[in-house]
N, C-alpha and C positions, 0 to 999 in steps of 0.2 A: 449293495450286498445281496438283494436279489438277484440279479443278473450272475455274480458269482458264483454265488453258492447255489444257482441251478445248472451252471454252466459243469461246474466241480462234480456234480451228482451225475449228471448226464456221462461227463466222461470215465468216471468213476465204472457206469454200470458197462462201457464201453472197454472196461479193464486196463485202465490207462491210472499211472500214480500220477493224484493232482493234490495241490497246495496252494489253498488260498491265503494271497498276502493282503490285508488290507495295512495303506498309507500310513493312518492311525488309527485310535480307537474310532467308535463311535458309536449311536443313541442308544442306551439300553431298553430303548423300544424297539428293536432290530434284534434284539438279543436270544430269543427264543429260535429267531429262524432254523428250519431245520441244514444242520451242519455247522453250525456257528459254532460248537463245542469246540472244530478241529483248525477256526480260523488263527493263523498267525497273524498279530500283530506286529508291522517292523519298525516302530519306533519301540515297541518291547523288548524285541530281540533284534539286531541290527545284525548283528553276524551268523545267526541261523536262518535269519531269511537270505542275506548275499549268499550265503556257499547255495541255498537251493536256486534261487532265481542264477548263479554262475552255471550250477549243473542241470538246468533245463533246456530240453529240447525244443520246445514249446513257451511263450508265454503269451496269453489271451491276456489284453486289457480292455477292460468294460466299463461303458460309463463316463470315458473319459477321452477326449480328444486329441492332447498335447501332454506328454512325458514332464512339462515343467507342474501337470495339474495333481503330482503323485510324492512333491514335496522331494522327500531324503532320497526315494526311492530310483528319484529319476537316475544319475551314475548310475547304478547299478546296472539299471536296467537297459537302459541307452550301449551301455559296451556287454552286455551279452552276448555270446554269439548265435543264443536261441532264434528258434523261426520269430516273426513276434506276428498275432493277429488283433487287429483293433475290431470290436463291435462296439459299437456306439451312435448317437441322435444329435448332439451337437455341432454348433456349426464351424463352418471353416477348418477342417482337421489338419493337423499337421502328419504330413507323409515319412511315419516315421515305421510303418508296419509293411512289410511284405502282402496279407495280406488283409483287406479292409472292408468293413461292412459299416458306410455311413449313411442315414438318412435322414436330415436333420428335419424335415415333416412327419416324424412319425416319435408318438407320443410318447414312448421309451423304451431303454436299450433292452429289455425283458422281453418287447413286443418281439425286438428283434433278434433276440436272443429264441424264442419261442419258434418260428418263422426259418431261420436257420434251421431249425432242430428236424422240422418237418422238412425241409428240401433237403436233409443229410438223411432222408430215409428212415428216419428216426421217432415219428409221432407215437411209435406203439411203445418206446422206451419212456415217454414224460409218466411219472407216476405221480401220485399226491403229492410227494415232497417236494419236486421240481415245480409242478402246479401251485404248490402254497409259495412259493418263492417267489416264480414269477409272478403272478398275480398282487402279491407284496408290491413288487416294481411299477407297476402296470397302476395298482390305486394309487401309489403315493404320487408317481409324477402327474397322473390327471385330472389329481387336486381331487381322489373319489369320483372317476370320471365326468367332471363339470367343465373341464377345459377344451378351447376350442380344439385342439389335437386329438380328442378322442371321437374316432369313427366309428361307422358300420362295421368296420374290419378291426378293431380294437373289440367292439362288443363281441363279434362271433371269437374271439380268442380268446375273450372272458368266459362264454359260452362254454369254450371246450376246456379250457381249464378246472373249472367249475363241475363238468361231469365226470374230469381224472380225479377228483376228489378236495379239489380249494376250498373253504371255508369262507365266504365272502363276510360273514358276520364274525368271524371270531377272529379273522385277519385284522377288520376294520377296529375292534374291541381292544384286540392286545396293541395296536401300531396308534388307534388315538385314544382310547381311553385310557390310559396308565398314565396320565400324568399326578406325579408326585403334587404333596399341597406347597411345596417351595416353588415350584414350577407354576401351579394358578396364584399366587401369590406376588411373582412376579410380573406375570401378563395383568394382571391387575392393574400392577404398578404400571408398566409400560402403558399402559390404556390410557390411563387417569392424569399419571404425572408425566408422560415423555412423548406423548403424541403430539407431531403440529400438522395441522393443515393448512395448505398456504391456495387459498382456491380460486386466486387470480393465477394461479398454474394449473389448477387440476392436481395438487399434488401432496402427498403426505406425509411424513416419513416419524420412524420412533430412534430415539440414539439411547443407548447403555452402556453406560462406564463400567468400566472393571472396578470400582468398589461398588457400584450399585448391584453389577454381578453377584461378588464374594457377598453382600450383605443377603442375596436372596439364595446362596447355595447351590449356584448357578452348575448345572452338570449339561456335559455335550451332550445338544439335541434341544437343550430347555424351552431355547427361540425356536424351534421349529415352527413356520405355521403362522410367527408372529405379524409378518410383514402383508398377509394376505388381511389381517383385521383392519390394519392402513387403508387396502386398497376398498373393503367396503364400504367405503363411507360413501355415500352419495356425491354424484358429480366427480369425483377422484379419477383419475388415468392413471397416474404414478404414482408409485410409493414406495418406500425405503425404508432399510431398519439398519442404523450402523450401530458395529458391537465393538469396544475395545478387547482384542484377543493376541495374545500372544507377540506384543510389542508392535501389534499390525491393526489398523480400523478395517474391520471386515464387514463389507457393505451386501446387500441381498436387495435388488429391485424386483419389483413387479409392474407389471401395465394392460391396460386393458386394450383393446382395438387395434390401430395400426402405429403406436407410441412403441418403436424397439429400443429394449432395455440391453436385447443384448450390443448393438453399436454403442448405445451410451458407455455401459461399461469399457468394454472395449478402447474408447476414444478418450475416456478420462480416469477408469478407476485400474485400468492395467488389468479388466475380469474378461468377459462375456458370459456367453450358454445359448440360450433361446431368443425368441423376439419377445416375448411376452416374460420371460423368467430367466432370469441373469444376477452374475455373481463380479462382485470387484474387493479391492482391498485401498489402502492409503496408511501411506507410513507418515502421514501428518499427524498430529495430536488430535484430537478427539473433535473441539472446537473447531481446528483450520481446515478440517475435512466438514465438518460439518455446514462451513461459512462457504467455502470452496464447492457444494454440493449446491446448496443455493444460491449464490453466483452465478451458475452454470443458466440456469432454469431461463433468464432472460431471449437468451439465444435459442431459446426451442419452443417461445412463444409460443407461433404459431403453429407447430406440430401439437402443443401441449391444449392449442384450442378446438380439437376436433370434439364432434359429437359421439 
């Protein structure tokens, strides 16, 4: 939603009519962002977003690497006749954009959304709004700049952000601290009761049933953040957090060192993303994904015994 809704701003001041569609909803810690008022939802509205994405000339996808990663949207968008441009950090894209901006070593697509902006001539147009945006995108993927992706060249972008007017503490306030008490309620829960570590792998992971969910009041975004508490523990390299969601086990890994989560996914859970932070799914039941996940761990032994 950062990368969007600075991208939308930018062309906006460029006097271009733009329309952000996002997938589905999502985290109402996102929500404030500025321009979020005007974002279309298209699982909201399914037929006011097709007639705009039919009559656009243009459609920018951000964030995202592959048409299948945008759900309902993808038809639609796939038979457009629009230009279509991908800017994005993930890896392996699929070549489905005229033109494309990939770089899957750089810390996120905001960076590169930012970066663009300045090679189009354009640094004197980012104002606060676009800077609190990007800078949104820019903490959240670098884990609050801790992750190995965040450079010398990520800080000087923060730098300059930062002096167009970003709030680096009231960003961080409204995106981590507004969690609801159903929300600490739950991570609780997931701590206490659902955590395992298995540390003849290095490995640890939390799983949440959908009535464990519904009993904590579970809203998009709740887990955010959860699977990194995994990956703290001492000695740990992997960790996992699988959720029952929407008739699908939606899995979120993490790893630390040279342990890539995004092949794993990839090779068994039908996900990817990163080498360090990668996303998968399983239309097994809750259990057989779960047995099916530890099963797996033998064969990666020796990658999983590194220091």
């Amino acid at each position: 939603m950062g990368s969007s809704l600075a991208v939308a701003r930018y062309l906006q001041k460029k006097k271009q009519l733009v329309t952000v569609i996002a997938p589905t909803d999502y985290p109402d810690f996102l929500h404030w962002l500025p321009g979020d008022n005007n974002v279309l939802v298209y699982t909201d509205d399914h037929d006011r977003a097709n007639g705009i994405i039919e009559k656009a000339d243009l459609i920018i996808c951000l964030d995202f690497n592959a048409l299948s990663r945008i759900g309902e949207m993808e038809e639609p968008v796939r038979k457009s006749s629009a230009v279509k441009m991908m800017i994005d950090h993930h890896q392996q894209p699929e070549q489905f954009a005229a033109y494309t901006i990939s770089e899957p070593d750089i810390c996120s697509t905001c960076q590169l959304v930012f970066e663009w902006m300045v090679d189009m001539g354009d640094k004197a147009l980012i104002d606060k709004e676009i800077a609190t945006c990007i800078y949104t995108g820019i903490m959240t993927d670098t884990g609050s700049f801790r992750f190995p992706s965040t450079t010398a060249r990520t800080h000087r972008i923060v730098a300059d952000l930062i002096e167009f007017g970003a709030n680096g503490a009231d960003i961080y306030n409204r995106v981590m601290d507004g969690s609801s008490e159903s929300r600490i309620r739950l991570l609780g829960f997931a701590l206490s009761e659902k955590l395992r570590v298995l540390p003849e792998y290095k490995t640890a992971y939390i799983s949440l049933s959908a009535e464990e969910l519904e009993r904590f009041n579970f809203q998009k975004g709740d887990t955010e953040g959860f699977v990194n508490y995994a990956l703290s523990v001492k000695g740990i390299l992997f960790a996992a957090i699988f959720m029952d969601k929407d008739n699908l086990r939606k899995v979120s890994f993490r790893s630390k060192g040279d342990w890539d989560v995004n092949l794993f996914a990839r090779a068994h859970f039908n996900g990817g993303g990163h080498k360090n932070a990668a996303g998968g799914a399983s239309d097994l039941p809750l259990d057989e994904t779960l047995q099916k996940f530890v099963d797996l761990l033998p064969q990666y032994r020796k990658e999983l015994s590194q220091e």
